[in-house]
N, C-alpha and C positions, 0 to 999 in steps of 0.2 A: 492692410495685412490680412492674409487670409488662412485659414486652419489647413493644411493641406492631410486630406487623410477625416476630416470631420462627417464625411459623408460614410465612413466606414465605421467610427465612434458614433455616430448616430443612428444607423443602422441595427448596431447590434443594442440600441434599447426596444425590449420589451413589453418591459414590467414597470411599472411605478418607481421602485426602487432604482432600476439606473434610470431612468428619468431624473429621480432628481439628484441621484451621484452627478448625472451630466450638468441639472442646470446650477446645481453645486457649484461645480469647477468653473462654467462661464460666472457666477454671481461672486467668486473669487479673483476671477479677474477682473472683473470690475472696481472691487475693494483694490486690488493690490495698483488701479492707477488712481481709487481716488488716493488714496493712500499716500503717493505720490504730491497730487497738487494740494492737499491740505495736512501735509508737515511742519509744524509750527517749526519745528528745530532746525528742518531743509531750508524754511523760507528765509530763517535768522540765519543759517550759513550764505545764503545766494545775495540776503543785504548788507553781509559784512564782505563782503568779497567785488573783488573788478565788475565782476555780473552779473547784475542783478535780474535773475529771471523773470522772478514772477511781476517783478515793477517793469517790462520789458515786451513780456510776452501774454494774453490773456490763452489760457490753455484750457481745450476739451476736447471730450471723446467719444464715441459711441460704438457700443457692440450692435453688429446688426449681422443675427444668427450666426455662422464662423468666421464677421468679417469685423477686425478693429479698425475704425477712423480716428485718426489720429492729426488735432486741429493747435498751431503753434500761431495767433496770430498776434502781430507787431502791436504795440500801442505807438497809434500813428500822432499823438497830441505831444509827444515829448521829442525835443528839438534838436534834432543830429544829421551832421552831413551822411554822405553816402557812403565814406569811409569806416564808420563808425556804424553804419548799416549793418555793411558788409562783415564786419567784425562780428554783430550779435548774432546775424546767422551761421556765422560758422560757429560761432559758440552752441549755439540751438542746437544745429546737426551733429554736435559731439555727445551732449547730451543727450539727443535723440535715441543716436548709437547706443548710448549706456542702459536708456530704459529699456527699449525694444529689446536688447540682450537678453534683461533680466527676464521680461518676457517670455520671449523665445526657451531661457530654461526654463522656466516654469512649467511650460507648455511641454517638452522632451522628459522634464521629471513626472509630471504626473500622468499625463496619455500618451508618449512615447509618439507623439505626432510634432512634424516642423512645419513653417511658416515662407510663405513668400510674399512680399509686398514690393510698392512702390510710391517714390517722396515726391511729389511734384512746389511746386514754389509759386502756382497759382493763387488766384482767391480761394479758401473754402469758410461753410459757417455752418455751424451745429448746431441745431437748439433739442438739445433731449434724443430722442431716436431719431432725427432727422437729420441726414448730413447732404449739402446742396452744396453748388458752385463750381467752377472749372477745373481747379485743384482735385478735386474731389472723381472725375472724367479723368483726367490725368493721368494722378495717380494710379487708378482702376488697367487702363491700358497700359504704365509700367511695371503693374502687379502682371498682367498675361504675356508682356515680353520675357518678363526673369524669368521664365520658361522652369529652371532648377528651385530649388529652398535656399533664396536668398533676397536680399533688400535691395533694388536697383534703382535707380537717379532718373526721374522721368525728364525726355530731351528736354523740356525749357529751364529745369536745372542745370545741366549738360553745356549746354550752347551758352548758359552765361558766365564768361572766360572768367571775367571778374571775382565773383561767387565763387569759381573752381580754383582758382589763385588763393585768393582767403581761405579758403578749406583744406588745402595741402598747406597752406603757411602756418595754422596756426594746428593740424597734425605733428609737425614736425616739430614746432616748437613746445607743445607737451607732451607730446609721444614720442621724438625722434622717430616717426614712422610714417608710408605712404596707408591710410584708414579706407582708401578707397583706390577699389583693382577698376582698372580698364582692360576690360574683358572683351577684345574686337570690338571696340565700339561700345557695350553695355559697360556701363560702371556701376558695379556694388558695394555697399559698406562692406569691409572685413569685420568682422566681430570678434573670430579669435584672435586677430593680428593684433587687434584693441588689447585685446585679456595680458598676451604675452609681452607688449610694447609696456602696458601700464608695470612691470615688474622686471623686466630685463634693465640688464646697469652695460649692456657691452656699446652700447650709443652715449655710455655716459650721461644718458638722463638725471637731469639733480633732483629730480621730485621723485625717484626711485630709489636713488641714494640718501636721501633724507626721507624716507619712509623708513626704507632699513633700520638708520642710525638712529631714527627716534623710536622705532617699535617693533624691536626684530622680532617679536613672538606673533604680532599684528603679522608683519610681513611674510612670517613662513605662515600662517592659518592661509589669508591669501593664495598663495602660492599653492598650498592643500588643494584651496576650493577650485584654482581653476584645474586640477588634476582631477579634482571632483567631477567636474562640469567635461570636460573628455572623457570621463569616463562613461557619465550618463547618456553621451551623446555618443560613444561606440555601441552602448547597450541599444540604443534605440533604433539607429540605423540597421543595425543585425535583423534585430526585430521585424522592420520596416521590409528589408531584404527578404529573411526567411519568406512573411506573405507574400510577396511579388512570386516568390519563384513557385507556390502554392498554381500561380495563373499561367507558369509557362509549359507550353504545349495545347495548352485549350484556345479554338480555333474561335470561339467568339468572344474569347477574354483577350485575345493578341496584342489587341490595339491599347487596350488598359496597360496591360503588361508591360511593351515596347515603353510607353509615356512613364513608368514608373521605374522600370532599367535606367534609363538615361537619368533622370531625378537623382534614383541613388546611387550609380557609379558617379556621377558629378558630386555629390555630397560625400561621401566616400573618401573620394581623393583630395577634397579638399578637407574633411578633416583628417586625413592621413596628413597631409604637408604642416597641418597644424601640430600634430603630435612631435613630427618628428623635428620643428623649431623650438617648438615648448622645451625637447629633451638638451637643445643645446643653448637653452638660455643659462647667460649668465648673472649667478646673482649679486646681488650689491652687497659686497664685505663692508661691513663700518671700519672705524677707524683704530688702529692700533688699541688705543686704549679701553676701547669700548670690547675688543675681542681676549680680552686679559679677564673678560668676566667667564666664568666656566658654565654660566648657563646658556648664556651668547654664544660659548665658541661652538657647546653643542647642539644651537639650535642651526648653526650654519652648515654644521657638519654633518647634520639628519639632511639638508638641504641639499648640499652636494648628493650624497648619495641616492636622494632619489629623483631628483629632479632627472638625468637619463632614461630612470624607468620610464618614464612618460610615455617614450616610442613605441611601450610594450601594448598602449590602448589605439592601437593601429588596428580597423577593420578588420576582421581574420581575410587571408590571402584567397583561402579553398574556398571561402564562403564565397566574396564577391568572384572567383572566377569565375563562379557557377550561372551569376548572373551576366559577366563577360558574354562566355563562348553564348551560341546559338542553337 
């Protein structure tokens, strides 16, 4: 995964002071993945549950200056067919999704900069700031194909039918959703498709519907935060916008420029399509009697009504024409 935009946040250090606002924010991201793999309360949720991660997978990471390596590897001593293989890495790459998300906003809330990477299913192996192995090559080359701010499948994930089966079967069966677009050929995770799948009830998802039912005030905060997280991610893109068009017309910035139009008309429109699903998701009503409560029926009824506005955190129109035309 790589910072895209870090050479511009880099750049404009100075002084002492943002030096280390900067290496603040990367020493932050590094807490928020150990954070991650030493969760006593995560790990007691992943051992009481179907899968168990951390007895599964040995996990690490490495920042190395704007770029995260990110290492998932099998514990090869413990005794399962290939079916069962197949299974724990689609489970991995859902999780995958989930963190890298978290990530990603993290990264849009506090420097208003996005991320492009790429997954490969090779060998990699970490030790501290060193990341080596062919996974690791791979990856790096599916990070320069995603050409746009997105996470894309590097081919020898791609090519493995098997793996690609397992990973749409077990999308569907706790998302009711396809997690991964085939884009001509490139395939990348959707992340907001993830956001709005995890909370739409019109697939009749039960784990949506039993969110609801057991915590509809849980379920509308959710609901808030991914309106949150659209919204942070309009602000940002503007942002991102505004500077680009700062370089159009300057005849040795052109080539910058052109590379960074195409970036965020493609981010743009895809979080436009995103807003405008989010506004017609529908939500999971509980059950008759559960909606007889008056603080329930008014948390459902703040919900209707804004859940629509959602379309209204759609890129301004005038702004990206501007980067449109020529």
């Amino acid at each position: 995964m790589d910072l895209l935009g870090y050479r511009d946040i880099n750049g404009d250090v100075n002084n002492l002071e943002k030096a280390q606002e900067l290496i603040d924010f990367m020493k932050s991201n590094v807490e928020a993945f150990d954070k991650q793999n030493n969760n006593p309360e995560l790990k007691e949720y992943y051992a009481k549950s179907n899968f168990d991660l951390y007895k599964h997978y040995d996990i690490s990471f490495a920042f190395i200056s704007d770029s995260l390596i990110v290492s998932y590897t099998p514990n090869l001593e413990l005794d399962f067919d290939e079916k069962v293989a197949l299974s724990h890495s689609s489970n991995m790459l859902l999780i995958l999704l989930q963190r890298l998300r978290a990530f990603i906003y993290k990264c849009v809330l506090e420097k208003q900069v996005f991320l492009r990477g790429g997954i490969s299913n090779h060998f990699s192996y970490i030790d501290g700031a060193f990341a080596v192995g062919k996974g690791v090559g791979s990856a790096y080359v599916a990070e320069n194909q995603a050409k746009y701010p997105r996470v894309i499948l590097a081919e020898d994930v791609v090519q493995n039918t098997e793996l690609m089966k397992s990973i749409d079967w077990l999308s569907q069966l706790m998302y009711k959703a396809d997690l991964i677009v085939n884009d001509n050929g490139t395939r990348y995770l959707d992340f907001n498709k993830f956001g709005i799948a995890s909370l739409d009830a019109r697939s009749e998802n039960k784990f949506v519907i039993q969110s609801a039912s057991s915590n509809p005030s849980k379920y509308k905060e959710t609901i808030q935060m991914e309106g949150g997280y659209l919204k942070v991610t309009k602000e940002a893109i503007e942002f991102q916008i505004k500077k680009a068009l700062t370089l159009k017309g300057s005849p040795d910035k052109n080539k910058l420029y052109e590379s960074l139009k195409d970036k965020y008309i493609w981010l743009s429109e895809y979080h436009n399509r995103s807003c405008i699903d989010f506004s017609d998701l529908k939500i999971a009503i509980p059950g008759r009697e559960i909606m007889k409560n008056p603080a329930t029926f008014q948390i459902f009824q703040e919900l209707s009504r804004m859940i629509p506005m959602i379309k209204d955190l759609c890129i301004d129109e005038a702004l990206l024409q501007q980067l449109k035309v020529d």
